[in-house]
FIKOL-347816 format. One record per residue (C-alpha): residue number from 0; residue in three letters; x, z, y. Coordinates in steps of 0.5 Angstrom, whole numbers. Layout:
// FIKOL-347816
{k->NUM; r->ALA; xx->X; zz->Z; yy->Y}
...
END
This chain:
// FIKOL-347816
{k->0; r->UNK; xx->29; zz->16; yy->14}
{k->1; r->UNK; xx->33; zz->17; yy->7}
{k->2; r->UNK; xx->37; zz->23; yy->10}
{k->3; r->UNK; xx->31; zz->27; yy->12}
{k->4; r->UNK; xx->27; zz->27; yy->5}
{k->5; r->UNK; xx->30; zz->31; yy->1}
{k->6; r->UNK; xx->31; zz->28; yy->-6}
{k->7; r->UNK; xx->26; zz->29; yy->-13}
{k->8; r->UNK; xx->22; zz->33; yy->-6}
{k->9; r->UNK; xx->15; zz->33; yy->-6}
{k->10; r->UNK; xx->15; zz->28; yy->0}
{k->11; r->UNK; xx->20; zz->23; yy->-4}
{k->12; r->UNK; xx->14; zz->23; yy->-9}
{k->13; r->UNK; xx->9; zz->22; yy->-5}
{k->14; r->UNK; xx->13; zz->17; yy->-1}
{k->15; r->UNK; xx->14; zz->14; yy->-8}
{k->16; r->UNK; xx->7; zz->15; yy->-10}
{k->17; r->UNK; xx->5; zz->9; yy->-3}
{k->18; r->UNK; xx->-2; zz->13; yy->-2}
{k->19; r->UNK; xx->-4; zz->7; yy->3}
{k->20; r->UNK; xx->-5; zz->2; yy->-4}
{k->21; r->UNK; xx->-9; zz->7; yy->-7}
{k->22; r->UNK; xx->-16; zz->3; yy->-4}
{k->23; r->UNK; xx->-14; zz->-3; yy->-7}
{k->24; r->UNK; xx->-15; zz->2; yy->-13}
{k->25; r->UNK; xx->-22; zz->4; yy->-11}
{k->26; r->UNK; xx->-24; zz->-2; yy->-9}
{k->27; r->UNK; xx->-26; zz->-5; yy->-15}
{k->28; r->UNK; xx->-29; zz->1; yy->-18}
{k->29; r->UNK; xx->-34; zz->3; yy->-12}
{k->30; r->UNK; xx->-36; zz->-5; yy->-12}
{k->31; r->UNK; xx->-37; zz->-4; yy->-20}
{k->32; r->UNK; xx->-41; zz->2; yy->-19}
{k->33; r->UNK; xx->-45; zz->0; yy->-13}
{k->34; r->UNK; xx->-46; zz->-7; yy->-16}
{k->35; r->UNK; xx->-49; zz->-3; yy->-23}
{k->36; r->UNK; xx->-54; zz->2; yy->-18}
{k->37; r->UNK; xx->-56; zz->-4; yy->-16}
{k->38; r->UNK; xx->-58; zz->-7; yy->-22}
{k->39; r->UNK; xx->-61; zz->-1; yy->-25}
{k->40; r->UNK; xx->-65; zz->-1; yy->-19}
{k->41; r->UNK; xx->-68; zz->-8; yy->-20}
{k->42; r->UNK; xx->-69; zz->-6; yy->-28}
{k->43; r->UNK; xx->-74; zz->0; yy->-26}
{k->44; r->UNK; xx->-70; zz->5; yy->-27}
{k->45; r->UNK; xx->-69; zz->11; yy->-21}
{k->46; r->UNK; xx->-60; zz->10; yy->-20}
{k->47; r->UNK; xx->-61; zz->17; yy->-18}
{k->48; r->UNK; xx->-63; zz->18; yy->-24}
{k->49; r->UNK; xx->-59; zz->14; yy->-29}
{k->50; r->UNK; xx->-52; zz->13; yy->-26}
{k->51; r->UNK; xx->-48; zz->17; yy->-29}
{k->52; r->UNK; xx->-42; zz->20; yy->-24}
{k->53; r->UNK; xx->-37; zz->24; yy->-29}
{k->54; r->UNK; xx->-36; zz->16; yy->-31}
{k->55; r->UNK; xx->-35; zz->13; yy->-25}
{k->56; r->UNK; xx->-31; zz->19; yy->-22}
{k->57; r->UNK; xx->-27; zz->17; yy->-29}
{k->58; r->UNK; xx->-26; zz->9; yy->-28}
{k->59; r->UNK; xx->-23; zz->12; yy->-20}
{k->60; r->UNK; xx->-19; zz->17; yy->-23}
{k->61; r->UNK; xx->-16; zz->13; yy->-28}
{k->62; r->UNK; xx->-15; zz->7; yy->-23}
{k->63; r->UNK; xx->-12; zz->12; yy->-17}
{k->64; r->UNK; xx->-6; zz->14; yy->-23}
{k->65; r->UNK; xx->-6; zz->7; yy->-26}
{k->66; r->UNK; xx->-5; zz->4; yy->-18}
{k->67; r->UNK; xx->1; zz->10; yy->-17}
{k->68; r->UNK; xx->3; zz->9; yy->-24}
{k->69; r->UNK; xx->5; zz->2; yy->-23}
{k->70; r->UNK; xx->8; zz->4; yy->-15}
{k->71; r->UNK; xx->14; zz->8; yy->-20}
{k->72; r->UNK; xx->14; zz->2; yy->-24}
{k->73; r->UNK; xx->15; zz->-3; yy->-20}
{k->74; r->UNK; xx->20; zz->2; yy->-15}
{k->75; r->UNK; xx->24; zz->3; yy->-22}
{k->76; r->UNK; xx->25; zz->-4; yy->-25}
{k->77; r->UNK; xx->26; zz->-7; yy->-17}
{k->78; r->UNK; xx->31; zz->-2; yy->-16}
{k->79; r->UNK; xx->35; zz->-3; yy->-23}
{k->80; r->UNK; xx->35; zz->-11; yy->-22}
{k->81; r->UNK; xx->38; zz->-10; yy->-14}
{k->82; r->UNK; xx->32; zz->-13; yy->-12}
{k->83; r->UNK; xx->31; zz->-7; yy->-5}
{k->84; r->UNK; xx->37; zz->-9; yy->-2}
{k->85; r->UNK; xx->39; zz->-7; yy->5}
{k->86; r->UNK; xx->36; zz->-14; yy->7}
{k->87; r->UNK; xx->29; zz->-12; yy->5}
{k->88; r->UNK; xx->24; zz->-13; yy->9}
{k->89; r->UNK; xx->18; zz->-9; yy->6}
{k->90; r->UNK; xx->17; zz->-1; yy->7}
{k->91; r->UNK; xx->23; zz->2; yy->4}
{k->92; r->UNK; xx->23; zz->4; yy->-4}
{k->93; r->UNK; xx->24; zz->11; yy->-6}
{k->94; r->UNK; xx->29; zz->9; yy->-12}
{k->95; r->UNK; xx->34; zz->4; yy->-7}
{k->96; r->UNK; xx->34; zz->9; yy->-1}
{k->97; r->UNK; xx->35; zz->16; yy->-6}
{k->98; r->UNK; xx->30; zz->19; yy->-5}
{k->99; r->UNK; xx->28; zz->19; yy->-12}
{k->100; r->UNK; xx->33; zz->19; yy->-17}
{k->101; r->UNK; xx->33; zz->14; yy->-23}
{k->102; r->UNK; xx->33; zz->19; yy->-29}
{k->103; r->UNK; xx->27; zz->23; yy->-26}
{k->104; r->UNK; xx->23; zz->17; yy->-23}
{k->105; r->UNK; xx->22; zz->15; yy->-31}
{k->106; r->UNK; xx->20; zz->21; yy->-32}
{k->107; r->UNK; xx->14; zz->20; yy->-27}
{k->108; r->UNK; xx->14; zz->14; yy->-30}
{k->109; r->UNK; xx->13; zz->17; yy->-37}
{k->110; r->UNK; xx->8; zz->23; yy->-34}
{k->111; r->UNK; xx->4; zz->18; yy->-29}
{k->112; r->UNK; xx->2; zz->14; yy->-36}
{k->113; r->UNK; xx->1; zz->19; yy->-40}
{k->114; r->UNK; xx->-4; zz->22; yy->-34}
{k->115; r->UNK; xx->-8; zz->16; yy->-34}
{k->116; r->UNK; xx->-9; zz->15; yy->-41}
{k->117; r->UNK; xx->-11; zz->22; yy->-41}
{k->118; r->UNK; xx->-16; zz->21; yy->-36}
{k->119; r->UNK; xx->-19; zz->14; yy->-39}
{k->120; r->UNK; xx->-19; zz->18; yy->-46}
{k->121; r->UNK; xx->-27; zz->19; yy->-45}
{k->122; r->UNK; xx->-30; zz->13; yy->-43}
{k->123; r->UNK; xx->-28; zz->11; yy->-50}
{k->124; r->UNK; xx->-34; zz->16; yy->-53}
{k->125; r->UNK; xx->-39; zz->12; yy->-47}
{k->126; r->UNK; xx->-36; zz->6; yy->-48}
{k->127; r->UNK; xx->-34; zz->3; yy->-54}
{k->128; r->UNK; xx->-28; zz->1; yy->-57}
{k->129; r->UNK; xx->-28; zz->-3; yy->-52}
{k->130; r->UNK; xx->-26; zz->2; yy->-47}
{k->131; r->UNK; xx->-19; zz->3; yy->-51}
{k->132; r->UNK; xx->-17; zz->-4; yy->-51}
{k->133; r->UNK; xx->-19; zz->-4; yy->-43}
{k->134; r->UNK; xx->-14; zz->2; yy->-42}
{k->135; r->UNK; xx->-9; zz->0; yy->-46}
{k->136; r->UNK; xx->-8; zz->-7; yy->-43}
{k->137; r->UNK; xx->-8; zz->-4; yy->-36}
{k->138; r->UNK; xx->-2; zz->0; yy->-38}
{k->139; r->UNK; xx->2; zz->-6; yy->-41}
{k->140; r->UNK; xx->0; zz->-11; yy->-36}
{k->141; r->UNK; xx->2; zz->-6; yy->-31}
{k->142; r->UNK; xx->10; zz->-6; yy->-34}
{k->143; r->UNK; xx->10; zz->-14; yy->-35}
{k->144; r->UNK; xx->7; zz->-15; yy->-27}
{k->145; r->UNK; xx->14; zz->-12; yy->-25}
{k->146; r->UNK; xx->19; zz->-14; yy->-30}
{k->147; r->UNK; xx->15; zz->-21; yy->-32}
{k->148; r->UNK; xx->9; zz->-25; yy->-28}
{k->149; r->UNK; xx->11; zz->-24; yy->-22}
{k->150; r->UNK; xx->18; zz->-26; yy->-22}
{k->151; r->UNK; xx->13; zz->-33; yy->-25}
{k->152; r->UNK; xx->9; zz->-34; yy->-20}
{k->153; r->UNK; xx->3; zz->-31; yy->-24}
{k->154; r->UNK; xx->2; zz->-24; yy->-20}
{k->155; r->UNK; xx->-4; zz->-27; yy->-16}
{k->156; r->UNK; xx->-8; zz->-28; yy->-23}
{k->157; r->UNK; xx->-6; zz->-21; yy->-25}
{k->158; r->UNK; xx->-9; zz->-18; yy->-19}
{k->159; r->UNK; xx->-14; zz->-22; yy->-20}
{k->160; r->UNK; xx->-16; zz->-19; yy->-27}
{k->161; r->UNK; xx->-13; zz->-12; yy->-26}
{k->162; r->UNK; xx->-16; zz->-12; yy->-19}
{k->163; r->UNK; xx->-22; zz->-16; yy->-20}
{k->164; r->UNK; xx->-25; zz->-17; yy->-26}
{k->165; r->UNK; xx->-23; zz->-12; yy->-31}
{k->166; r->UNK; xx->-25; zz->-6; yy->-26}
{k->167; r->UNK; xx->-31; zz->-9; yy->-23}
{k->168; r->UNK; xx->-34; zz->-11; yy->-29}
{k->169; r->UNK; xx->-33; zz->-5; yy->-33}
{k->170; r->UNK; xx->-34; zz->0; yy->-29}
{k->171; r->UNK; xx->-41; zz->-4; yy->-28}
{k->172; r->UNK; xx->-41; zz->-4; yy->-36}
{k->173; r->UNK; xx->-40; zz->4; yy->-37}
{k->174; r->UNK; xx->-47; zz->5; yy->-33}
{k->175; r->UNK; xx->-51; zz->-1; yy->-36}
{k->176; r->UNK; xx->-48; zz->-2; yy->-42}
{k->177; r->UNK; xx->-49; zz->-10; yy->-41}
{k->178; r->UNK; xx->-45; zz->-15; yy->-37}
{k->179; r->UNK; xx->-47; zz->-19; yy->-31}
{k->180; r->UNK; xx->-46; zz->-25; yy->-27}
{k->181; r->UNK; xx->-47; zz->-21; yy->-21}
{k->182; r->UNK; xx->-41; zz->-16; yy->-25}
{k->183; r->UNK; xx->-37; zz->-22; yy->-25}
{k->184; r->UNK; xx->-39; zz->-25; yy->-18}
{k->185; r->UNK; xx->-37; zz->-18; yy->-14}
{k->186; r->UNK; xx->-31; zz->-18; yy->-20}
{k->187; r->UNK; xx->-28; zz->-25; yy->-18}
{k->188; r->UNK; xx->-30; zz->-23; yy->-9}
{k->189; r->UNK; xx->-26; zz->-16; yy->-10}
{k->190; r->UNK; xx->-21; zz->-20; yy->-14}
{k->191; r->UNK; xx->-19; zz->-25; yy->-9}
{k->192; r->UNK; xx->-20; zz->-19; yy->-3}
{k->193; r->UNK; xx->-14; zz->-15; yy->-6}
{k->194; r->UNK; xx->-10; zz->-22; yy->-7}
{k->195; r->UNK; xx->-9; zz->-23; yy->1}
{k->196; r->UNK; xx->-5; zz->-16; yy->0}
{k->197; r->UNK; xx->0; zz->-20; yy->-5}
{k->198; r->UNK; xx->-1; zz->-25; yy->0}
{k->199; r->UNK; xx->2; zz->-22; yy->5}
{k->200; r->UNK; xx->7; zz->-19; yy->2}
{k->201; r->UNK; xx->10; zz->-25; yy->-2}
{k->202; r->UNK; xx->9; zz->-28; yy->5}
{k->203; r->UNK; xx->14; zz->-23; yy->9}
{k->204; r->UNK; xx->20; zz->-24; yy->3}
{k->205; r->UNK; xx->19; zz->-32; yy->1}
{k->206; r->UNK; xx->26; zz->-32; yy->4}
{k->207; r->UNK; xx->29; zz->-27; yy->0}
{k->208; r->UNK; xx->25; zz->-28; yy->-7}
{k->209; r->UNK; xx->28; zz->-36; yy->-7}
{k->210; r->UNK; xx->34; zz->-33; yy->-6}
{k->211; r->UNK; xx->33; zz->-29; yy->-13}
{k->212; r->UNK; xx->29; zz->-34; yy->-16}
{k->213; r->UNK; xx->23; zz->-31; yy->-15}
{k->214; r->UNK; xx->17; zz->-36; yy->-17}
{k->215; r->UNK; xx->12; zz->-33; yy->-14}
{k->216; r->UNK; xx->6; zz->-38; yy->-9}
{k->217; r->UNK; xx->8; zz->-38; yy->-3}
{k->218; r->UNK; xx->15; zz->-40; yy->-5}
{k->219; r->UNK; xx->13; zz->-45; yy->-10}
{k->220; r->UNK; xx->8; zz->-48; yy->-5}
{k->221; r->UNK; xx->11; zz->-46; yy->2}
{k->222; r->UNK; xx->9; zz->-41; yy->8}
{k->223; r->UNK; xx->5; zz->-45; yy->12}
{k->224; r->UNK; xx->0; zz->-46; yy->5}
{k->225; r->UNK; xx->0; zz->-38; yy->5}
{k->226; r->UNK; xx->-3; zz->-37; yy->11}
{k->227; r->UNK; xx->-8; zz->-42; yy->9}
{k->228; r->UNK; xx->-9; zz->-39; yy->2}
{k->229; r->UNK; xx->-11; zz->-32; yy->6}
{k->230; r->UNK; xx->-16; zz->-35; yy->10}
{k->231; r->UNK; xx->-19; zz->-38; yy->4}
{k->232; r->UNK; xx->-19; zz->-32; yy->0}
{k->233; r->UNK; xx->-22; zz->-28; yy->5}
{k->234; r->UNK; xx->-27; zz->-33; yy->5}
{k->235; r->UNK; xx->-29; zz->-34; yy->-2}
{k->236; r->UNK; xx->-29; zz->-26; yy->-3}
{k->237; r->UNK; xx->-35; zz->-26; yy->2}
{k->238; r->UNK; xx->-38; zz->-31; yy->-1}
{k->239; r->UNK; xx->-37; zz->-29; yy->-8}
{k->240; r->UNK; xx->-40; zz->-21; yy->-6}
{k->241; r->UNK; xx->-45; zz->-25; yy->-3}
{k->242; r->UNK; xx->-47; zz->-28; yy->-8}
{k->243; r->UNK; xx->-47; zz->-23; yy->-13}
{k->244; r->UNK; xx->-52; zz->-19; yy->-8}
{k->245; r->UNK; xx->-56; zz->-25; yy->-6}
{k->246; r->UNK; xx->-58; zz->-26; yy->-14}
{k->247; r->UNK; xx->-62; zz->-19; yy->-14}
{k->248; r->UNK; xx->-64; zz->-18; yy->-7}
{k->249; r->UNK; xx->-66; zz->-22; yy->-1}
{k->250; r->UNK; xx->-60; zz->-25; yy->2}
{k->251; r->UNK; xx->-60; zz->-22; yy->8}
{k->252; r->UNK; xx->-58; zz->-15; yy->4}
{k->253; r->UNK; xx->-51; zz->-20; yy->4}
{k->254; r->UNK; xx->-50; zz->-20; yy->12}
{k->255; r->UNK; xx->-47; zz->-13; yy->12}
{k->256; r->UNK; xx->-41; zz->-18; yy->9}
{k->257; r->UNK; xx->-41; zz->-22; yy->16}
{k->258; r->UNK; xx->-36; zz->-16; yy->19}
{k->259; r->UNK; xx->-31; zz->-17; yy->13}
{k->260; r->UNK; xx->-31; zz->-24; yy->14}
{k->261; r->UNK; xx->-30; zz->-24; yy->21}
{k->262; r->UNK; xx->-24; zz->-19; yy->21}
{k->263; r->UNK; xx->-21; zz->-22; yy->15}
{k->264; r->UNK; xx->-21; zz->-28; yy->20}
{k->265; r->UNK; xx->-18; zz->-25; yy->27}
{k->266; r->UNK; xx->-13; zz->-21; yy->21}
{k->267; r->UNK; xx->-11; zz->-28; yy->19}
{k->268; r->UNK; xx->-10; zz->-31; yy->26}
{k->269; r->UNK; xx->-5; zz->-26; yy->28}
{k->270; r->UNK; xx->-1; zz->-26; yy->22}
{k->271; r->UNK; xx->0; zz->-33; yy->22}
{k->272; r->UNK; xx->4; zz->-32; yy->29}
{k->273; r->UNK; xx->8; zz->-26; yy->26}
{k->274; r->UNK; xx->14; zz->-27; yy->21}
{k->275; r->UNK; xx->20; zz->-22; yy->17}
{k->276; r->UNK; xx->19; zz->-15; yy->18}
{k->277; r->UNK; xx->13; zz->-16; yy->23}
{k->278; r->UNK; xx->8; zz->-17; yy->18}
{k->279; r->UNK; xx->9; zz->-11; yy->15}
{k->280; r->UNK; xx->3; zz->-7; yy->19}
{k->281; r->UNK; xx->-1; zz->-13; yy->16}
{k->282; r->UNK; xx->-1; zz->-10; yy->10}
{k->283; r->UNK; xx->-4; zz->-3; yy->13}
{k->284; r->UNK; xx->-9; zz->-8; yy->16}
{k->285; r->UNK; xx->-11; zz->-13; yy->9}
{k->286; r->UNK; xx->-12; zz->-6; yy->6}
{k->287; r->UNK; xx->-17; zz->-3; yy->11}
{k->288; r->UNK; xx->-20; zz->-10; yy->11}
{k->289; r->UNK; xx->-22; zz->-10; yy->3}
{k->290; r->UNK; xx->-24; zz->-3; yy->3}
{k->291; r->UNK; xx->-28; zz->-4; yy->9}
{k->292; r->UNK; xx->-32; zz->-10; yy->4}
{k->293; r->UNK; xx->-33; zz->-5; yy->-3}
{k->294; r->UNK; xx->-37; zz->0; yy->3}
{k->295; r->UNK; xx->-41; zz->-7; yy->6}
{k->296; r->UNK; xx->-42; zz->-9; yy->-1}
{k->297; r->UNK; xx->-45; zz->-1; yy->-3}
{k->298; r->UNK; xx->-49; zz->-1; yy->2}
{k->299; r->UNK; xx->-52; zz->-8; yy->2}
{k->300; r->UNK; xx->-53; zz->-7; yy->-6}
{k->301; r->UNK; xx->-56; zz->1; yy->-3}
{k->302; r->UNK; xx->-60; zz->-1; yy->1}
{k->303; r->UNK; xx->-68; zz->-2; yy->0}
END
């Protein structure tokens, strides 16, 4: 594979870039938009009328970069601590294999940082000084994922706030200007949603992060807890999402949520019998999953 993509190339950026993880990106965001349509909806205003799209294609904007953003960080500082060695299991990484360049990957860095600041930039004269405190612990916890929490066990609460709460809920705030319990309801669901994606993928290299002292969950609580914990995270964003609609609508507009729930399980079941490299497509299917729930939670939240 490494001899067929030409180095600092355009496929070695997008090959870096991982555009599979750009929905755990969108997610967040279509949740809090939708969640906020809904809420608008119910105050009597016309959502047609009142939503604001250049804002939510912004927070999409924003979240896509940032997603890509710390793709290249965590390719750089993983491949400076020799973490992707040959025994890695995961998908390969553009820095380890070569096909991007160390020097030229800070540069992306640089420019991908940059790029995302730019694109948040005016959310702050629609939101408030809020939006820059937003954006800029984004960018920081975006280098301190990689290079601190994750190496502590703490990766699964940032996912949770970065992934979850912070983007759900603002993206709710910037169409409402208030903030809700169902924000914080579809915020929490979404959150636990993505965290089955670094369930898996901490699932897949328990072997190897004990090895390198990498603290995560799973290692700290054993690989038969980590598929218990997938199906239970699966779970608890359906309720969660479920809640969060039933608190404006009748709840019969949550049951879109049960297709989630059910693909969620039969995800859960066969990777609780595959291991090592084999977990790898679990990934791809995680991702369809919990994007799957962000368009079933637009729609019972769409619909009248």
């Amino acid at each position: 594979m490494s001899g067929a993509v030409r180095t600092n190339s355009v496929r070695a950026w997008v090959l870096a870039a991982r555009p599979k993880t750009l929905a755990g990106a969108a997610a967040p965001v279509i949740m809090g938009g939708a969640c906020a349509w809904m809420w608008l909806n119910s105050n009597g205003m016309l959502p047609a009328e009142a939503f604001d799209w250049a804002a939510f294609a912004l927070c999409m904007l924003f979240a896509w970069i940032m997603q890509i953003d710390a793709n290249f960080v965590n390719d750089y500082f993983d491949f400076k601590k020799g973490s992707d060695t040959e025994l890695r299991l995961g998908p390969k990484r553009a820095c380890a294999q070569g096909w991007i360049t160390s020097g030229a990957m800070k540069t992306g860095i640089a420019a991908t940082t940059l790029l995302a600041c730019a694109a948040g930039l005016p959310l702050i004269w629609k939101g408030g000084p809020w939006m820059l405190a937003v954006g800029a612990a984004c960018v920081l916890f975006c280098f301190l994922y990689t290079t601190k929490f994750s190496r502590l066990g703490l990766g699964d609460l940032l996912v949770l706030v970065f992934f979850g709460i912070v983007p759900v809920g603002f993206t709710f705030y910037l169409q409402t200007e208030v903030w809700t319990i169902e924000a914080t309801l579809a915020g929490l669901g979404c959150g636990l949603a993505v965290d089955c994606l670094l369930m898996v993928n901490n699932y897949r290299d328990r072997d190897e992060d004990a090895g390198q002292g990498k603290k995560t969950i799973v290692v700290r609580l054993g690989g038969r807890w980590a598929v218990i914990l997938y199906y239970a995270l699966g779970l608890a964003a359906t309720l969660l999402a479920g809640a969060a609609i039933a608190l404006s609508k009748p709840a019969w507009h949550a049951a879109p949520l049960l297709l989630y729930a059910v693909l969620h399980l039969v995800t859960a079941r066969r990777m609780s019998t595959a291991d090592g490299a084999a977990l790898n497509p679990f990934l791809g299917k995680t991702s369809r999953n919990f994007f799957l729930l962000s368009l079933l939670f637009a729609a019972g939240c769409a619909f009248s």
